[in-house]
C-alpha positions as CSV (number, residue, x, y, z in Angstrom):
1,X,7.8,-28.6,13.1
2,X,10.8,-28.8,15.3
3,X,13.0,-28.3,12.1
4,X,11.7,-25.9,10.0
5,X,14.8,-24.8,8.5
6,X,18.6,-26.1,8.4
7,X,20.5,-23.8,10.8
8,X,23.7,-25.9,10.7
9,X,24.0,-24.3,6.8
10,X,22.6,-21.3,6.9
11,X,24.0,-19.9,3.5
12,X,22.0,-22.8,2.4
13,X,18.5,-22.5,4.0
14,X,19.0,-18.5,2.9
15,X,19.4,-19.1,-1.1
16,X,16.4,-22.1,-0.9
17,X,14.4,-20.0,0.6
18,X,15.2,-16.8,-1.4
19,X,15.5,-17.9,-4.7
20,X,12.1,-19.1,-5.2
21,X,10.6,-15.6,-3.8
22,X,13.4,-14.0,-6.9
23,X,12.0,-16.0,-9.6
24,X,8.3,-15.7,-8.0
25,X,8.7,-11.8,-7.9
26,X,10.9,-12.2,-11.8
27,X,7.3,-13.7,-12.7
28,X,5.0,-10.9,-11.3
29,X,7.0,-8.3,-13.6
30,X,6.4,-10.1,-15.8
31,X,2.6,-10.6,-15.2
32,X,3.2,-6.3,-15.3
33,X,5.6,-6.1,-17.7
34,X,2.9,-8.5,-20.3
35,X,-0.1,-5.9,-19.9
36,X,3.0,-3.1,-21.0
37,X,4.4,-5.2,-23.8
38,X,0.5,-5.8,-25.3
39,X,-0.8,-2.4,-25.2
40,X,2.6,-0.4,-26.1
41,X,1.7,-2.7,-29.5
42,X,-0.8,-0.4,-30.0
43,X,1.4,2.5,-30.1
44,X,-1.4,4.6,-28.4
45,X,0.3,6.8,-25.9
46,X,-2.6,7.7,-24.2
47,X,-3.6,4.2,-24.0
48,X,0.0,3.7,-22.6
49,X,-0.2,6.8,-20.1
50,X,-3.8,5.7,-19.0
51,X,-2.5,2.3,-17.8
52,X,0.5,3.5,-16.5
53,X,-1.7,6.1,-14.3
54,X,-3.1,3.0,-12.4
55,X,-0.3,1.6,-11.4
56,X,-0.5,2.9,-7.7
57,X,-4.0,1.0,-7.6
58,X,-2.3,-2.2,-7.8
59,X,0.7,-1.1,-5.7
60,X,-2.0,0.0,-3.1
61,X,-4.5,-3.4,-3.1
62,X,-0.8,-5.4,-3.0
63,X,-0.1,-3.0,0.1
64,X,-3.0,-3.7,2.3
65,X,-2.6,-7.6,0.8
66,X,0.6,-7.3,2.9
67,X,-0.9,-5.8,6.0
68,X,-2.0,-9.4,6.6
69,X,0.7,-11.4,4.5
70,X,3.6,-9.9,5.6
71,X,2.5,-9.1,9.3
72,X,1.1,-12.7,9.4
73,X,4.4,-14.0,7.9
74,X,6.8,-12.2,10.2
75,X,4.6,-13.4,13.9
76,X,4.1,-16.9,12.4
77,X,7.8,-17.2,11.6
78,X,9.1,-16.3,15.3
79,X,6.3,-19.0,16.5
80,X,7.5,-21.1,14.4
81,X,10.9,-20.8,16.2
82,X,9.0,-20.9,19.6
83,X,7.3,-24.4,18.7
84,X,4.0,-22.4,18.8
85,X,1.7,-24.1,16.0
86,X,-1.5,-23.4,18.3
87,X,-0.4,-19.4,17.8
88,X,0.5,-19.9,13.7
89,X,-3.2,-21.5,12.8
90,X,-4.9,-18.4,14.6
91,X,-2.7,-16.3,12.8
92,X,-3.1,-18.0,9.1
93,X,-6.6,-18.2,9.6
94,X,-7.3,-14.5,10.7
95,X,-5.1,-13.3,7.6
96,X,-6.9,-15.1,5.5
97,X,-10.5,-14.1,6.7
98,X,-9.4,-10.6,7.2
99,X,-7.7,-9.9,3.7
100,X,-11.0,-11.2,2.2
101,X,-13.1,-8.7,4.1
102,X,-10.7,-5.4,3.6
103,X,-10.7,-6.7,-0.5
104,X,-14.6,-6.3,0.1
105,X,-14.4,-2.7,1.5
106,X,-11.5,-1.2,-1.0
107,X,-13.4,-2.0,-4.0
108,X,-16.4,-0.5,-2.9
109,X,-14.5,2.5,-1.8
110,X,-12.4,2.3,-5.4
111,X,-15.8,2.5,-7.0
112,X,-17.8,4.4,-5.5
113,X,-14.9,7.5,-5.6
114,X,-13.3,6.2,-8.7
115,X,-13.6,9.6,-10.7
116,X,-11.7,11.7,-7.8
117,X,-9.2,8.8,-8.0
118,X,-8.3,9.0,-11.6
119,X,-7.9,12.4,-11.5
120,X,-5.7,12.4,-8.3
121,X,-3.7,9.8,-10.0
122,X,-2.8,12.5,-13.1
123,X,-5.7,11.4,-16.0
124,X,-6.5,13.9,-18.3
125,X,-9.0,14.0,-21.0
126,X,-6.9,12.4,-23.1
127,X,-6.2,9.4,-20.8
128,X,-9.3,9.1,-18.7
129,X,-11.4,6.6,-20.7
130,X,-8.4,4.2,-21.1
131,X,-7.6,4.5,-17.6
132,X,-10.9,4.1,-16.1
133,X,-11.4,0.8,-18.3
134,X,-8.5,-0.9,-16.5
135,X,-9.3,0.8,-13.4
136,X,-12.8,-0.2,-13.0
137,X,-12.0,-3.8,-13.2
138,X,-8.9,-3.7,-10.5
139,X,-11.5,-2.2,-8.1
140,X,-14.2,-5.6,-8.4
141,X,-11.0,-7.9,-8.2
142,X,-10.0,-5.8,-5.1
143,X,-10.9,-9.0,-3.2
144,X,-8.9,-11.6,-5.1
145,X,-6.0,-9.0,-5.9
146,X,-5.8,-8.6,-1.6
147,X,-6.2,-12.0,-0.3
148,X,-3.6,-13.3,-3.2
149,X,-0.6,-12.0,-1.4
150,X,-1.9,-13.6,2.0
151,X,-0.7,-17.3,1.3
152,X,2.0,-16.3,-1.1
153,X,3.6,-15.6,2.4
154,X,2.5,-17.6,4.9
155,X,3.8,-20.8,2.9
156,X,6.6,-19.5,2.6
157,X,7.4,-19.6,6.5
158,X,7.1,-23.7,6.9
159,X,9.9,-23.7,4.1
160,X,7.3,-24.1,1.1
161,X,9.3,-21.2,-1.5
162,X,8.9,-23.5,-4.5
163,X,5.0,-23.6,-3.8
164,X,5.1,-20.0,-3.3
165,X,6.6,-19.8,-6.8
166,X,4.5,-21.6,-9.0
167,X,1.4,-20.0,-7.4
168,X,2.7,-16.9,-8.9
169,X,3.8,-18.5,-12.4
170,X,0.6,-20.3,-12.4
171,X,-0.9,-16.6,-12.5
172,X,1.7,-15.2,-14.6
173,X,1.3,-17.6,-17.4
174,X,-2.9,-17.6,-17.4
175,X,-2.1,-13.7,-17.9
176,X,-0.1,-13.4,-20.3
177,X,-2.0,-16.2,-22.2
178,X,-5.2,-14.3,-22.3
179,X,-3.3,-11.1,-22.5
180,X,-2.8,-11.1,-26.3
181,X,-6.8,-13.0,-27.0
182,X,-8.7,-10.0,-24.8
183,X,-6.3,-7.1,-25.5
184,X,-6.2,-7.6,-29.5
185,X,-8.5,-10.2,-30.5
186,X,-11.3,-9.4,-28.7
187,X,-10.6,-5.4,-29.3
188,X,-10.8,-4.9,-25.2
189,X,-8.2,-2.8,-24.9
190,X,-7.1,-1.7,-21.5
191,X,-9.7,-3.6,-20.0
192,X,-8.7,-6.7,-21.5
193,X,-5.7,-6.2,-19.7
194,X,-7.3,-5.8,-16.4
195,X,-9.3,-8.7,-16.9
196,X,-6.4,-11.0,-17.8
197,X,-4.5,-9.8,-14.6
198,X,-7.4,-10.7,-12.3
199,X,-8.2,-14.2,-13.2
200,X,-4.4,-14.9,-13.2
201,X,-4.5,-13.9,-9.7
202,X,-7.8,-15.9,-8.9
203,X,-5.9,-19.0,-10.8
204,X,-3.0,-18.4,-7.8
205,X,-5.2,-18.2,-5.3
206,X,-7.2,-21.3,-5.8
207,X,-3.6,-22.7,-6.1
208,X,-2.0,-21.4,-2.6
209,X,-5.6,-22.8,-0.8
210,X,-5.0,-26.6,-2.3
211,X,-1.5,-25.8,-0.9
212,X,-2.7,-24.4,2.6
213,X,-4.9,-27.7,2.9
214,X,-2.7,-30.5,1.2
215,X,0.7,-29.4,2.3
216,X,0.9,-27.1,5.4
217,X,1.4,-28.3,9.2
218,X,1.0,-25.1,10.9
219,X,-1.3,-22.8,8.6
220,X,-5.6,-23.3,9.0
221,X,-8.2,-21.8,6.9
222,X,-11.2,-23.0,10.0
223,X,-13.0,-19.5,10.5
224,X,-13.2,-21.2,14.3
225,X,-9.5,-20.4,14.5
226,X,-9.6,-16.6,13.8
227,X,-9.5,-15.8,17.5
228,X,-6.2,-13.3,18.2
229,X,-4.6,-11.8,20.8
230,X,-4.5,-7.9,21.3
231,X,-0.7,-8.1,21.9
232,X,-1.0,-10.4,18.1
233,X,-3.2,-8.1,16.9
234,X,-0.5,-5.2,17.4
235,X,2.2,-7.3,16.2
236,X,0.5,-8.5,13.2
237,X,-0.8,-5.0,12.4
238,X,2.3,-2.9,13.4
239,X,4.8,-4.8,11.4
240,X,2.2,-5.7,8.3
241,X,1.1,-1.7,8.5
242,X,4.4,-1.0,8.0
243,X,4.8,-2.8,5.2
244,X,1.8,-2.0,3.5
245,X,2.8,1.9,4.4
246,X,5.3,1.2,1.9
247,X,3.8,0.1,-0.6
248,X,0.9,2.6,-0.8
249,X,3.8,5.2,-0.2
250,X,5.0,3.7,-3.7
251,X,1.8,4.5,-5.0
252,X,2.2,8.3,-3.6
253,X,5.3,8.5,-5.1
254,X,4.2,7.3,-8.6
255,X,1.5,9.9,-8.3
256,X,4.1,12.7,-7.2
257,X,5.9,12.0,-10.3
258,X,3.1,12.1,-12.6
259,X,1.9,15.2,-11.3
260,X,5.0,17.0,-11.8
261,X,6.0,15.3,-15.7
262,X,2.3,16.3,-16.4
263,X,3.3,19.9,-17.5
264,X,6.0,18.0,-20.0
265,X,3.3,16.1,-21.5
266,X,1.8,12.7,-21.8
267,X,4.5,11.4,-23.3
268,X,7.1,11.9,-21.0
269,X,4.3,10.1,-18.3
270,X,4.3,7.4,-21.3
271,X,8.3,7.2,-21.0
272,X,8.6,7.2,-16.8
273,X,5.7,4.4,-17.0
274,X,7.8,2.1,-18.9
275,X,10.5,2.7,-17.0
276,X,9.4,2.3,-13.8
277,X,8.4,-1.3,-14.9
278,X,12.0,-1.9,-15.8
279,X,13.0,-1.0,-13.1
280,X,11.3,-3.3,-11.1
281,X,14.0,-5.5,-12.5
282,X,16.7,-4.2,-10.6
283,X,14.4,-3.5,-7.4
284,X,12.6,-7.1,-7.5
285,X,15.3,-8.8,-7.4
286,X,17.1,-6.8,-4.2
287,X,13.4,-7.0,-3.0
288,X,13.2,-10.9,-3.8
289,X,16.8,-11.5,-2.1
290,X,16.3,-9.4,0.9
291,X,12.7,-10.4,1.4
292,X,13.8,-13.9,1.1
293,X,15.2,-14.5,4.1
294,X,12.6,-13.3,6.4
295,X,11.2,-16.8,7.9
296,X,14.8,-17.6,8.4
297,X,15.4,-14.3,10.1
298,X,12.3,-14.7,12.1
299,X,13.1,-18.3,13.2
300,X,16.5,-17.6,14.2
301,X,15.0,-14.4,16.7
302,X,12.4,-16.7,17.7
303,X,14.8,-18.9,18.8
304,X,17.1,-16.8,20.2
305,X,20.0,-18.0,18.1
306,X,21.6,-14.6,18.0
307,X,25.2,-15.3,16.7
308,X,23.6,-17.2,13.6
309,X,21.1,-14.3,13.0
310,X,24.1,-12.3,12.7
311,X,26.1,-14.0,10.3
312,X,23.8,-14.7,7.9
313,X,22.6,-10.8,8.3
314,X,26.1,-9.8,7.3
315,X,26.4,-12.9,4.6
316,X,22.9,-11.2,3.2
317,X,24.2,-7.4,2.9
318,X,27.6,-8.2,1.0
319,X,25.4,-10.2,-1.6
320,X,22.9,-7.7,-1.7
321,X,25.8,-5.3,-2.4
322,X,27.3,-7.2,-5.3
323,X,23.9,-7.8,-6.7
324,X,22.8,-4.2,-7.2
325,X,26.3,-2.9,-8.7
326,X,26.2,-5.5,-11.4
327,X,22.4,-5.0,-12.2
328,X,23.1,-1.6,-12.2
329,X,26.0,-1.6,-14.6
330,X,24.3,-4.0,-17.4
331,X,21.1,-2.3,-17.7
332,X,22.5,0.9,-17.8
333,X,24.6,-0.1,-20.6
334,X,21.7,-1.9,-22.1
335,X,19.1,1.2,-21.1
336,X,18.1,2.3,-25.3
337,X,17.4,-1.2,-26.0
338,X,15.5,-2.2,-23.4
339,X,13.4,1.3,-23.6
340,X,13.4,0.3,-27.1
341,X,11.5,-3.0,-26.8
342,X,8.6,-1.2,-25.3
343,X,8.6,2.5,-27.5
344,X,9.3,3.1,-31.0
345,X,10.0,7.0,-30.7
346,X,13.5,8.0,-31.1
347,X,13.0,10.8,-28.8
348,X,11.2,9.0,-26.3
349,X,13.7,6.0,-26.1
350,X,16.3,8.6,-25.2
351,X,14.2,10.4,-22.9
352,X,13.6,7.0,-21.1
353,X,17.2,6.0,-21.2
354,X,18.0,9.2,-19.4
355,X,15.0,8.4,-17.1
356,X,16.2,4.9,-16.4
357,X,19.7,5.3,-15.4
358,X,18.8,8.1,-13.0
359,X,16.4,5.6,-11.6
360,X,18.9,2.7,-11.2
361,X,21.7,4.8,-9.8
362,X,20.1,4.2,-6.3
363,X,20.5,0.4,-6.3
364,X,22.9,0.0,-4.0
365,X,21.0,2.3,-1.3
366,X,17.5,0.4,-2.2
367,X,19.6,-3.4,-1.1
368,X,20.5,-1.4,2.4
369,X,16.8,-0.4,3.2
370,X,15.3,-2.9,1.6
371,X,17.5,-5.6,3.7
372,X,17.2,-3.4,6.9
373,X,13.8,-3.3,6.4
374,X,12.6,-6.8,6.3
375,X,15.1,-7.1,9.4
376,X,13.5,-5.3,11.3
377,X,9.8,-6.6,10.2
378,X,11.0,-10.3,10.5
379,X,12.0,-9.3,14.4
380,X,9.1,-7.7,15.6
381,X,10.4,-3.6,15.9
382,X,7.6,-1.9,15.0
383,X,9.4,1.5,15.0
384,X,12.4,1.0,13.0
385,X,10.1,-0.5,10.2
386,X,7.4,2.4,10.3
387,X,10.2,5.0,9.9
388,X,12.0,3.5,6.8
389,X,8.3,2.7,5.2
390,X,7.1,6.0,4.8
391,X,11.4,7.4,4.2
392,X,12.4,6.5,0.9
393,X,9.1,6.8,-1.1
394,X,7.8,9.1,1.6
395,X,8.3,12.0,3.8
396,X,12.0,11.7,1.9
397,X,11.1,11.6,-1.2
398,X,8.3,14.3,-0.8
399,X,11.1,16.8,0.3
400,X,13.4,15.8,-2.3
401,X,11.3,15.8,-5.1
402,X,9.6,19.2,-4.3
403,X,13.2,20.9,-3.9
404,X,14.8,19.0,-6.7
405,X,12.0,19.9,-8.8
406,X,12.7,23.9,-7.9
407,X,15.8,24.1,-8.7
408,X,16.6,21.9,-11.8
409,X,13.1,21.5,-13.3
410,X,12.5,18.3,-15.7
411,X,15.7,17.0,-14.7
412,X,14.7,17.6,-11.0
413,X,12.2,15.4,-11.3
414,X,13.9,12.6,-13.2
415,X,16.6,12.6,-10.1
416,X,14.6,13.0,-7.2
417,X,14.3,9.1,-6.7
418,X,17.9,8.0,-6.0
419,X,18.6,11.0,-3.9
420,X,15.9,10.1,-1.7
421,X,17.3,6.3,-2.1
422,X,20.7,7.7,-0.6
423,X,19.3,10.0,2.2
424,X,17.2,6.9,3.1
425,X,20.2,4.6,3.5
426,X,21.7,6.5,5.6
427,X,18.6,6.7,7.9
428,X,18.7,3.2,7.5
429,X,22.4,2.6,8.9
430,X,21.3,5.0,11.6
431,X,18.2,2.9,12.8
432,X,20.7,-0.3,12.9
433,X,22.8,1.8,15.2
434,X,20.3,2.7,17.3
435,X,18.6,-0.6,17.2
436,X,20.7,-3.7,16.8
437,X,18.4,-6.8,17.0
438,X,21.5,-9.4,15.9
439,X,23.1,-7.6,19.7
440,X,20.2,-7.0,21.9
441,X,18.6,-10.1,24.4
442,X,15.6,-11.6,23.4
């Protein structure tokens, strides 16, 4: 345990540990991007909009999966770089225990109030019965769906990124197997869908608990260990709320959009659904690479080795940098052909592609927060994080969105995510200023 990860190459340690998490995160798109690809073949757009409309349910359960994932992840990281293994099989174990448990209670809550949900999240009469199909089964695999991003984590901070990987491709590829057989075959629809996505995530998760039991030093699944620390508790809690405040402010924002594309019909909801799934693309990957290094970042603040925290901070954000203006520029360029993989409407395909390059002109500014964000996650600052997780696709995004919407209309609303992505950035920077944890004493 005394040599977790390589510090003498840190470049090194960064892309082993990062590269597994892109590929990992390449493969969940694609689990999404399969349930897109199978029921656009219907060339229902209602069918289309409903599943699109649920998209913040997943975004949501994946949320409150990081609560204990990525707030378990960044403690047991820094313990890891204190020698603490007694602290990191508490922490594992109460993760574990306590995503099953809040699984339990959102998929009651999802279906008991599942009708004011689907009509918060935009449905219409049109879209309702498709959406409430695949919605009704996200809410019983609430559990699975939750606890799934626990271990996907937690392996990943005693170096295991590879096992991280193929838990997720091991999902993947049992989704988009059955996708096709209970989709079309079977005549299921968007339930088949739903169904497919949550035994690929039971397939991971029996996958990352062989893992947790074969393979890990530090991590424990005994309920006898689930005994925490107020001072944990707020740790694991502050920085995994924080994440999980992100993800569900996602969700909001998916719902924001919706809401205002609704008076431009179901097709244009159709058009931003698809989109928003290519993008994912561009924002996995910066997600992937940033999120990457945080058991590296954590170990290095755990062990007080400030100067290297530093330099491989710096290394990260000129990457980052380079990453998002080339994954900008080709998909751009590419933008009708890729919308024209998943719609077959001339006027929809350019009404996407206008859709899709707004979205990806805010690359750049999503590497900055996104690599500022996980900074300040992996090192414990509670503050910092909570105020970038509800900026971009939050409070921000709120403002911009309701002003931009005002004063240009459609294209308003089509432009209201990357202005938010820049104002964000900058808020970002700002927060680095203020608090510098490559400079302070720990």
């Amino acid at each position: 345990m005394n040599h977790v990860f390589d510090t003498e190459h840190l470049y090194k340690s960064y892309f082993k540990m990062a590269l597994p998490v892109v590929l990992g995160l390449i493969v969940t798109l694609v689990y999404n991007l399969a349930d897109t690809f199978f029921i656009a073949g219907t060339q229902n757009t209602d069918l289309i909009a409903g599943v699109s409309l649920c998209a913040p349910v997943f975004t949501a359960l994946m949320g409150f999966g990081n609560i204990y994932g990525q707030g378990g992840s960044s403690l047991i990281s820094r313990m890891l770089g204190e020698h603490n293994t007694d602290g990191t099989k508490r922490i594992s174990a109460f993760s574990f225990y306590g995503a099953i448990g809040t699984g339990f209670v959102l998929g009651l809550m999802l279906t008991l109030f599942s009708a004011p949900v689907l009509r918060l999240l935009g449905g219409d009469a049109d879209t309702l019965p498709h959406a409430y199909s695949y919605y009704s089964v996200l809410a019983l695999g609430a559990p699975v769906m939750v606890v799934s991003f626990v271990h996907q984590n937690l392996i990943r901070c005693e170096g295991l990124a590879k096992e991280s990987m193929m838990g997720t491709v091991i999902g993947a590829v049992v989704n988009i197997i059955l996708d096709p057989i209970l989709i079309s075959y079977f005549g299921m629809g968007a339930m088949g869908a739903a169904v497919a996505t949550i035994i690929g995530y039971c397939s991971s998760v029996l996958f990352y608990l062989y893992i947790v039991r074969k393979r890990t030093q530090g991590l424990s699944l005994r309920i006898s260990d689930c005994s925490v620390s107020a001072a944990e508790l707020r740790q694991l809690f502050g920085i995994g709320g924080t994440a999980a405040l992100s993800n569900l402010m996602q969700s909001a924002a998916v719902i924001l959009v919706n809401q205002y594309l609704l008076p431009y019909g179901n097709d244009r909801i159709a058009a931003m659904g698809v989109v928003m799934k290519i993008t994912m693309i561009a924002t996995l990957i910066i997600v992937g690479f940033s999120f990457g290094g945080v058991p590296v970042f954590g170990y290095l603040y755990g062990a007080r080795m400030k100067k290297e925290l530093n330099k491989l901070v710096r290394f990260t954000f000129g990457f980052l940098f380079f990453l998002a203006v080339m994954i900008t520029l080709i998909l751009s360029v590419a933008s009708p052909v890729v919308i024209g993989i998943f719609l077959k409407d001339s006027a929809l395909i350019q009404a996407g592609s206008q859709m899709l390059r707004w979205q990806l002109s805010g690359t750049v500014c999503i590497g900055i927060v996104q690599l500022l964000t996980v900074l300040f996650q992996a090192t414990g600052k509670v503050l910092p994080s909570f105020v970038l997780s509800i900026s971009r696709q939050g409070i921000v995004f709120l403002v911009v969105i309701v002003v931009c919407a005002s004063l240009f209309g459609y294209q308003g609303v089509i432009m209201s995510q990357p202005a938010a992505d820049l104002i964000s950035a900058l808020i970002a920077v700002g927060l680095l200023i203020w608090q510098n944890p490559m400079k302070e004493g720990v």
